[in-house]
C-alpha positions in Angstrom: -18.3 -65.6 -51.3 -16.9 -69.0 -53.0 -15.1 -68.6 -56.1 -13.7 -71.2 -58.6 -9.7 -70.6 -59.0 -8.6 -71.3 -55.5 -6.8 -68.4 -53.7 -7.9 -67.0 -49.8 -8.4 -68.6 -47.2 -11.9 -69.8 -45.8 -12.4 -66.8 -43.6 -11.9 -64.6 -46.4 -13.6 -66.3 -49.0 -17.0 -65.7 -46.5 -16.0 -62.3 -46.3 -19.0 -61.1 -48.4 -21.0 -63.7 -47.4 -23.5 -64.9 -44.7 -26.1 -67.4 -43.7 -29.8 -65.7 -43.2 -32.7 -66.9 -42.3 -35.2 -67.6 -45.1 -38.2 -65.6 -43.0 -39.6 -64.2 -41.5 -40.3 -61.7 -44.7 -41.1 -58.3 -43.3 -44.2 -56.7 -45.0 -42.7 -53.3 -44.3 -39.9 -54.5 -47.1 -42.5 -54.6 -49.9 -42.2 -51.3 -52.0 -38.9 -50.7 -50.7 -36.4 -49.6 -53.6 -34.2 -53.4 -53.0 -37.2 -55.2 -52.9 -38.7 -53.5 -56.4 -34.8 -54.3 -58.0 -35.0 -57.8 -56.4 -38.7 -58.8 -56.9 -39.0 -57.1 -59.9 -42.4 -56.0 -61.7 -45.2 -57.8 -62.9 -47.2 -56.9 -66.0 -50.5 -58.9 -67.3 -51.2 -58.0 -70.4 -55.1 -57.8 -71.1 -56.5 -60.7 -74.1 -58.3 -60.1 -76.8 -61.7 -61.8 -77.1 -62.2 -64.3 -80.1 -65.0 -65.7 -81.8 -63.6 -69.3 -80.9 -63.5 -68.0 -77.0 -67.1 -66.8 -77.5 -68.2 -70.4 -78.5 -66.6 -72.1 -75.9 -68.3 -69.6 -73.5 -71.8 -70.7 -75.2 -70.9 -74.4 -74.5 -70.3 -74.1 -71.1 -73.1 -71.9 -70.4 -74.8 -74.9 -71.8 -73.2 -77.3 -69.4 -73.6 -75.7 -66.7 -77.5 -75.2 -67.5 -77.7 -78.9 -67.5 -76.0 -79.3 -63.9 -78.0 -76.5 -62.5 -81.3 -78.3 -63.7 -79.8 -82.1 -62.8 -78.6 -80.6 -59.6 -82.3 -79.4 -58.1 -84.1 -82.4 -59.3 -82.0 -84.3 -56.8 -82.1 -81.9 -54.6 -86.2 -81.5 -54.6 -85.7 -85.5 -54.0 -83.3 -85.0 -51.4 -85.6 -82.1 -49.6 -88.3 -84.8 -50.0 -87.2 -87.3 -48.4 -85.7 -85.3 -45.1 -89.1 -84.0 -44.9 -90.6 -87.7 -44.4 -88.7 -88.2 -41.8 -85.7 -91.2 -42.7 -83.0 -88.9 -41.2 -84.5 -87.7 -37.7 -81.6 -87.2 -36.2 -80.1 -84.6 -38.8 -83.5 -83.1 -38.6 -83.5 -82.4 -35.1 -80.3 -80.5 -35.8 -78.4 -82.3 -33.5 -74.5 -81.4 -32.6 -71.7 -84.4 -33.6 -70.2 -85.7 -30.5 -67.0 -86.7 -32.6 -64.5 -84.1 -33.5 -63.9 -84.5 -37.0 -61.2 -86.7 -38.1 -58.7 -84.7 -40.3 -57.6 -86.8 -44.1 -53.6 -87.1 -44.1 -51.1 -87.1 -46.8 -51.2 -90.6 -48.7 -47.0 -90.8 -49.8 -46.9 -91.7 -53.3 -45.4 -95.5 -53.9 -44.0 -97.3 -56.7 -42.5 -100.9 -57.7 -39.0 -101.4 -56.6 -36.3 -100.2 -59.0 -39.6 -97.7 -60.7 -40.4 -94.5 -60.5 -42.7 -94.1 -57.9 -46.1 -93.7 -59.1 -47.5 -89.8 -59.6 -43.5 -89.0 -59.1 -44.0 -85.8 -60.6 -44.0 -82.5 -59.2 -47.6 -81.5 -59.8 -48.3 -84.6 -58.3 -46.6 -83.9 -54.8 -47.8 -80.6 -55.1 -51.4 -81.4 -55.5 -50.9 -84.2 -52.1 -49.3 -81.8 -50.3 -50.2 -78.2 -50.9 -53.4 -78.5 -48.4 -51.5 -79.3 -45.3 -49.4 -75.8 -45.9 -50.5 -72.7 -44.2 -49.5 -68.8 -44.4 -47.9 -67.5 -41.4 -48.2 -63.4 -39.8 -46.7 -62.7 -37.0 -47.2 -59.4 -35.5 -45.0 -58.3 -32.8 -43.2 -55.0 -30.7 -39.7 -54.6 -31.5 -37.3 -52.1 -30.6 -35.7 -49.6 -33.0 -33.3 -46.6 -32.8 -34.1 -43.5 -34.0 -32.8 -39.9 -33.9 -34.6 -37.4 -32.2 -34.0 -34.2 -30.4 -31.0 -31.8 -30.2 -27.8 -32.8 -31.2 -29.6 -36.3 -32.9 -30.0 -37.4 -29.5 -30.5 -41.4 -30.1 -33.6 -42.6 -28.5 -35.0 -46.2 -28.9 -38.8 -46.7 -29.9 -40.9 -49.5 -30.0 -42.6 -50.2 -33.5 -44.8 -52.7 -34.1 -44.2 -54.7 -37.2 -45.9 -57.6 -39.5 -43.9 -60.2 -40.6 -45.0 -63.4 -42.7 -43.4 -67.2 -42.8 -45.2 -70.4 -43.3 -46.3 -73.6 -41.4 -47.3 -77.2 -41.8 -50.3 -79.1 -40.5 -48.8 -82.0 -38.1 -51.7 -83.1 -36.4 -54.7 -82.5 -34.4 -56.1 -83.3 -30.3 -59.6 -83.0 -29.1 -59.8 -79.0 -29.7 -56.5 -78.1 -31.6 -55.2 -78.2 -35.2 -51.5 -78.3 -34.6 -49.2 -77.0 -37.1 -45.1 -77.1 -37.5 -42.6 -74.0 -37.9 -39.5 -72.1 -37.3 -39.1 -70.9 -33.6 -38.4 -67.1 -35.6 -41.1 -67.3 -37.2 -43.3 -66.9 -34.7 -40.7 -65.2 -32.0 -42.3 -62.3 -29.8 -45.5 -62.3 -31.5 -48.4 -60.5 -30.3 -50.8 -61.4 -32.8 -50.4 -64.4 -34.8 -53.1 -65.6 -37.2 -52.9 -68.2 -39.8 -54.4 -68.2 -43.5 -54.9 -71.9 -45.0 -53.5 -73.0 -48.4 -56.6 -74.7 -49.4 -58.9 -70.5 -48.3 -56.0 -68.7 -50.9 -58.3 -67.1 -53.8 -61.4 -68.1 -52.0 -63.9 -64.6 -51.6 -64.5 -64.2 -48.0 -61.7 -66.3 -47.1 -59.8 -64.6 -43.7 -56.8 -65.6 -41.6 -58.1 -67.2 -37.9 -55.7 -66.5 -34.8 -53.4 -68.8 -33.1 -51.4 -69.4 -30.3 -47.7 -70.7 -29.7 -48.3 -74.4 -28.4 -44.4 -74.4 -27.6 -41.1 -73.7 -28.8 -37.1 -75.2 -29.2 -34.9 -71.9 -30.0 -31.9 -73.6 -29.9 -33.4 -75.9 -32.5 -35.4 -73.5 -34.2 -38.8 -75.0 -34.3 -42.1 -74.1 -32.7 -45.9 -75.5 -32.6 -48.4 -73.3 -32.6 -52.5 -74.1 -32.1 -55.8 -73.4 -33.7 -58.8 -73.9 -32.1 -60.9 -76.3 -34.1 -64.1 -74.4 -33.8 -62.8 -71.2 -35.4 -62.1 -73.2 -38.5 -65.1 -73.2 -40.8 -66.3 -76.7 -41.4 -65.4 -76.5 -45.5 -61.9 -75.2 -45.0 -61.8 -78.0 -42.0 -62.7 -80.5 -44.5 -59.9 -80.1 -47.7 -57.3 -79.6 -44.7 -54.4 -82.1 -44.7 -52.3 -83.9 -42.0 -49.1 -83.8 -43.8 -46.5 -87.1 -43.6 -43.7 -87.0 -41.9 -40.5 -89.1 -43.8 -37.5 -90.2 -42.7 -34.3 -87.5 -42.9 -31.5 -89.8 -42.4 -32.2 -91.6 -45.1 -31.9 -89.5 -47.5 -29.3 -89.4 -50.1 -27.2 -86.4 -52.2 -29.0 -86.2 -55.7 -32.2 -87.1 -54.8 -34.8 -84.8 -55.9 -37.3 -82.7 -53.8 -40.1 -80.2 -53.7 -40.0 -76.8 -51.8 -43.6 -75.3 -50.3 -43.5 -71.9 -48.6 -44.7 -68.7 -48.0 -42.5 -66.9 -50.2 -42.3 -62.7 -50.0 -45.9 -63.4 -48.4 -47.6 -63.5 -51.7 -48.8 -66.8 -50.9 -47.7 -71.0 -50.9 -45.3 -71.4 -54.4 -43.5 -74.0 -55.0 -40.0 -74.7 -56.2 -37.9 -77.8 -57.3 -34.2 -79.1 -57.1 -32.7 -81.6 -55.4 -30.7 -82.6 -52.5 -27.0 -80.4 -52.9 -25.3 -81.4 -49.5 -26.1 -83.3 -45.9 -25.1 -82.4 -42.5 -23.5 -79.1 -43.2 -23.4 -76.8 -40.4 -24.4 -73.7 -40.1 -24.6 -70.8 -37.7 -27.6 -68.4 -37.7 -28.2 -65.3 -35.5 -31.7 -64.5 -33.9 -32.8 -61.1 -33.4 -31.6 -61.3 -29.9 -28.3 -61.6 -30.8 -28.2 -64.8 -29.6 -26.4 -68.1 -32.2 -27.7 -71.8 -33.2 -25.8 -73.8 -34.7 -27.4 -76.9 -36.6 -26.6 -79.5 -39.0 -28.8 -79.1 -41.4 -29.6 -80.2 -45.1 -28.4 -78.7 -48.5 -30.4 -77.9 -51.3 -30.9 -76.1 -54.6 -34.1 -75.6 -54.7 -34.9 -71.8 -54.3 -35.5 -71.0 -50.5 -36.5 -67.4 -50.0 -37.8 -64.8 -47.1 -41.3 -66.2 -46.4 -40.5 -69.6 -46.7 -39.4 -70.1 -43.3 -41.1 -73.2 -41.5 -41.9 -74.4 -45.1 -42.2 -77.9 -46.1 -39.2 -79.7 -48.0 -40.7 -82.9 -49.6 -39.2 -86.0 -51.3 -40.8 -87.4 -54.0 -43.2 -89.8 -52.3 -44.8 -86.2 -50.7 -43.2 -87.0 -47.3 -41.8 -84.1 -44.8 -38.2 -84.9 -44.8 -37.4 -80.9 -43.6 -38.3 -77.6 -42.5 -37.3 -75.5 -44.6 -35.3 -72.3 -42.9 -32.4 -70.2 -43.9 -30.5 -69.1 -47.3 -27.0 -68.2 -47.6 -26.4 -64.8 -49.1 -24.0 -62.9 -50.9 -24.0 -61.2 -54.5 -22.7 -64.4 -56.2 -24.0 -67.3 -54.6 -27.2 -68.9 -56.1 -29.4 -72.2 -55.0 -28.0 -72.7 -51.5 -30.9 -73.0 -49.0 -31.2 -75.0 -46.0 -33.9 -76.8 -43.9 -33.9 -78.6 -40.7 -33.8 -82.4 -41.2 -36.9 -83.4 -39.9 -35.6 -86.4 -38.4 -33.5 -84.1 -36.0 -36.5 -82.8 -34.3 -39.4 -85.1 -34.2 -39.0 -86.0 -30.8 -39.2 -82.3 -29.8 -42.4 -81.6 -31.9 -43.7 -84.6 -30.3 -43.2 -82.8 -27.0 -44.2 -79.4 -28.2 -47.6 -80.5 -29.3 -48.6 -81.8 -26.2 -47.5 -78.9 -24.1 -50.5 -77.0 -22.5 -50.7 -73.4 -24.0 -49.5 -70.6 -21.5 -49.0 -67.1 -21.9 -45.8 -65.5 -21.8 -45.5 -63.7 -18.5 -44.1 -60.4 -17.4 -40.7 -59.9 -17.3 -40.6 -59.0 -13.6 -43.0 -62.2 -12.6 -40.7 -65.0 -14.4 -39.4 -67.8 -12.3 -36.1 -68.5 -12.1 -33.9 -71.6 -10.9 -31.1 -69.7 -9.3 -28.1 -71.1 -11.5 -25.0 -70.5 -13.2 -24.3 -72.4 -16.2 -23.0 -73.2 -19.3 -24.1 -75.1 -22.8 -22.7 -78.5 -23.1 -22.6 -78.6 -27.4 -22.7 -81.4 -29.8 -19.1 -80.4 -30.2 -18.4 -80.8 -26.3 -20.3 -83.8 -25.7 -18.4 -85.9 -28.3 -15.0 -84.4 -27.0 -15.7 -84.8 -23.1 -18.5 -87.4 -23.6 -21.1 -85.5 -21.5 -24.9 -85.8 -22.3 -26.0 -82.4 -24.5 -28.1 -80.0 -22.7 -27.2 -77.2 -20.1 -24.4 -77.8 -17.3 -24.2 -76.0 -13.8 -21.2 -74.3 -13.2 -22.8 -73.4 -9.6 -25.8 -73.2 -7.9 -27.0 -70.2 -5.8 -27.6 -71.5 -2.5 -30.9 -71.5 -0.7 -32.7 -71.0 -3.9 -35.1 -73.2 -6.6 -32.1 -75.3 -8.0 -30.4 -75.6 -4.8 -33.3 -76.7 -2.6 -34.6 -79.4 -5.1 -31.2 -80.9 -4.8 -29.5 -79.7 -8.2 -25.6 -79.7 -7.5 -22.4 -78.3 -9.6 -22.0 -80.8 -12.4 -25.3 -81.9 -13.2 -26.3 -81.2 -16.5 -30.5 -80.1 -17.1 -31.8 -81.8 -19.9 -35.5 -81.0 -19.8 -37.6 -78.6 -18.5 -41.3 -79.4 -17.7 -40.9 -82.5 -20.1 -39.9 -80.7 -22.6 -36.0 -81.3 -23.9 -33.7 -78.1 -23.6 -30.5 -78.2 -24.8 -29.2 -74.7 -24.4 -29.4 -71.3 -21.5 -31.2 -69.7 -24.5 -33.7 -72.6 -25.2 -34.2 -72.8 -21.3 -34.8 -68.8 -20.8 -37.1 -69.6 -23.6 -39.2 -72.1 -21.7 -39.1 -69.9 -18.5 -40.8 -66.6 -19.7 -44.2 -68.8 -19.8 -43.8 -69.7 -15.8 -44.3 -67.5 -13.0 -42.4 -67.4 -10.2 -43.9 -69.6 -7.3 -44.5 -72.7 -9.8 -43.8 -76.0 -9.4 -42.0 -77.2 -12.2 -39.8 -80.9 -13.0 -36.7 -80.6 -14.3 -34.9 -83.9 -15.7 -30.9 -84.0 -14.8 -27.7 -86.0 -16.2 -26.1 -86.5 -12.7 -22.6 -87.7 -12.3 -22.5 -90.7 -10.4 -19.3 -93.5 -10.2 -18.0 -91.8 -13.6 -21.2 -92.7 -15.5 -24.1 -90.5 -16.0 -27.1 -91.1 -14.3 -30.8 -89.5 -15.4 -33.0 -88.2 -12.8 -36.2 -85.8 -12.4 -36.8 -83.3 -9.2 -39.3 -81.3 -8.7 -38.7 -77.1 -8.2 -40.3 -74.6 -7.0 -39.3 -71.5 -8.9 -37.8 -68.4 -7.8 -38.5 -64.8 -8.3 -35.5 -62.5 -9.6 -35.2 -60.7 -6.9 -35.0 -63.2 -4.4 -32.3 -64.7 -6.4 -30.1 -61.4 -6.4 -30.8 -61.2 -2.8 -29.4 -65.1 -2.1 -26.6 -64.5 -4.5 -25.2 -61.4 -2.5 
């Protein structure tokens, strides 16, 4: 933890302390006795009725008689006038050739050296709130447990229900395509999604969707919903949000935090921008670490809000919100990921054709040894980021496409990796036997030179076989 007073150095001072990923929030939590002393309880306390209540109750029983009865005379018009035939078309129930064009976010503007106009939180809120979703995940993971005679440890697979949060980036000819964390949605089974603009409605029910593509090293995913399992209303009050520009942002400025949060539902929190580029290391279930620069701020980022919007004042996405750090006397120190950082990979991710994960023993592989050229390596040996060979296994994928020791692999299937883990992640979707193009940084006259081959992948086996 930080302390004022000085005293300790760094390493201790973090003793007690550690970054953690904001969601996903585990619904299996709820009721436990840390969440009751952290959540806390919730009384409503029953009103009263009053005589002035009961006359405003009269009025607007009298309002709304008077739209009821406005309402079906222009209806009976209405009715009239389809039955005489001026819309044919719409009569012969005829199916729109168009796919609906979804509204986006308008960002607020205002005079220079003003306040922009609608500034104000509820503003934003009211902008932005529709192009939020509600995220559950439901996946397989693996737990330990002690059974048996002399509390023989044996692992057992449980299958869990997370929650986290998403935003609406776009849509194609049959997808809505929506924005989040890569753990958000990691090793899901079952993932559905519940639309800010359904929450409260009766009848209202989550629809399924499927993981478009994902950057772990990054930490950001797309995931897909079929258009036609949206119900035309919902469809309608859904938003495109607006993505802003990250790198311009400045400490102080003031934002808006969307999410998720405990999986109650979207809330919203305020504060403003505490810190830029700070990095921070985060560990994934696997075990496995990402390190990213990300952004700084007060505003209240908690489990569920993973994937969440951060918004500046004119209602623009300027981050993804994603991780907290925690420790007993830290307050008001979330982070999300610039969004600036990562446009260019969401670009690629939402055009990625949607593939199922494949069975562990079917995955392709390129027959490769290698190692992760860093942001920290690249500025100190000035070698492009992404994923260098340390050898290649002869006679295999890599090796017969031309790869060579030294080349670095910057994208896989035209979409950028960076790191072994973000390129394992791309791999468990292709089978071994696929044709594949991989884009390279190869050496050439001490400058680095790009190029793209074409492999056919390899099964595991036959790359322990040519390895041996």
């Amino acid at each position: 933890m930080y302390e004022y007073g000085g005293g300790g150095s760094d390493s201790e001072k973090r003793s007690s302390s550690e970054y953690r990923y904001s969601g996903p929030f585990y619904q299996d939590n709820i009721g436990s006795s840390s969440s009751r002393s952290t959540i806390g309880e919730v009384k409503v306390k029953e009103k009263k009725k009053s005589f002035p209540r009961l006359m405003m109750k009269v009025i607007c029983v009298a309002l709304v008689f008077g739209i009821v009865a406005s309402a079906a005379f222009q209806t009976t018009n209405y009715v009239g006038t389809k039955l005489r035939g001026e819309d044919a078309k719409t009569a012969a129930n005829e199916e729109p050739s168009v796919v609906p064009e979804i509204e986006s976010v308008i960002p607020q503007a205002g005079g220079e050296g003003q306040k922009p106009a609608g500034s104000d939180v509820i503003s934003i809120v009211q902008q932005c709130m529709p192009s939020l979703v509600a995220i559950t995940n439901v996946s397989i993971r693996e737990v330990e447990s002690f059974w048996g005679f002399g509390w023989y440890n044996m692992p057992q697979q449980r299958e869990q229900t997370s929650t986290g949060t998403g935003i609406v980036i776009g849509q194609n000819e049959t997808e809505l395509l929506i924005v989040t964390n890569n753990h958000v949605i990691a090793g899901a089974t079952n993932l559905t999604v519940l639309f800010s603009v359904d929450e409260g409605k009766d009848g209202a029910s989550a629809v399924e969707a499927q993981i478009k593509g994902t950057d772990a090293s990054k930490d950001v995913g797309v995931i897909a919903v079929p258009l036609k399992d949206i119900p035309a209303e919902t469809l309608s009050e859904i938003k495109v949000a607006t993505i802003g520009d990250s790198s311009q942002l400045m400490v102080g400025e003031q934002v808006v935090a969307i999410g998720n949060a405990l999986g109650y539902g979207q809330s919203v929190t305020t504060g403003i921008i505490s810190a830029l580029n700070r990095d921070v290391t985060l560990q994934n279930d696997d075990g496995s670490l990402i390190n990213n620069s990300l952004i700084q701020t007060d505003a209240a980022i908690n489990p569920g809000n993973s994937g969440g919007a951060l918004l500046n004042m004119k209602g623009e996405v300027i981050g993804i919100n994603e991780a907290k750090y925690s420790a007993n006397q830290v307050e008001g120190v979330g982070y999300a990921i610039p969004i600036s950082d990562v446009e260019g990979i969401i670009g690629d991710l939402k055009t990625m054709t949607n593939r199922p994960e494949v069975d562990a023993e079917d995955m392709g592989y390129l027959g490769i040894n290698c190692q992760d050229v860093t942001e920290e390596i690249s500025k100190q040996y000035d070698m492009p980021v992404g994923i260098y060979l340390k050898s290649v296994v002869s006679g295999c994928a890599a090796d017969k496409a031309g790869l060579k020791k030294g080349d670095i692999i910057t994208r896989f299937d035209n979409i950028g990796v960076s790191s072994y883990d973000s390129l394992r992640d791309r791999l468990q979707y292709y089978a071994a036997g696929e044709t594949v193009e991989v884009t390279v940084m190869s050496s050439e006259n001490g400058e680095y030179v790009e190029k793209t081959v074409t492999v056919t992948l390899n099964s595991k086996a036959e790359v322990e076989a040519a390895s041996q």
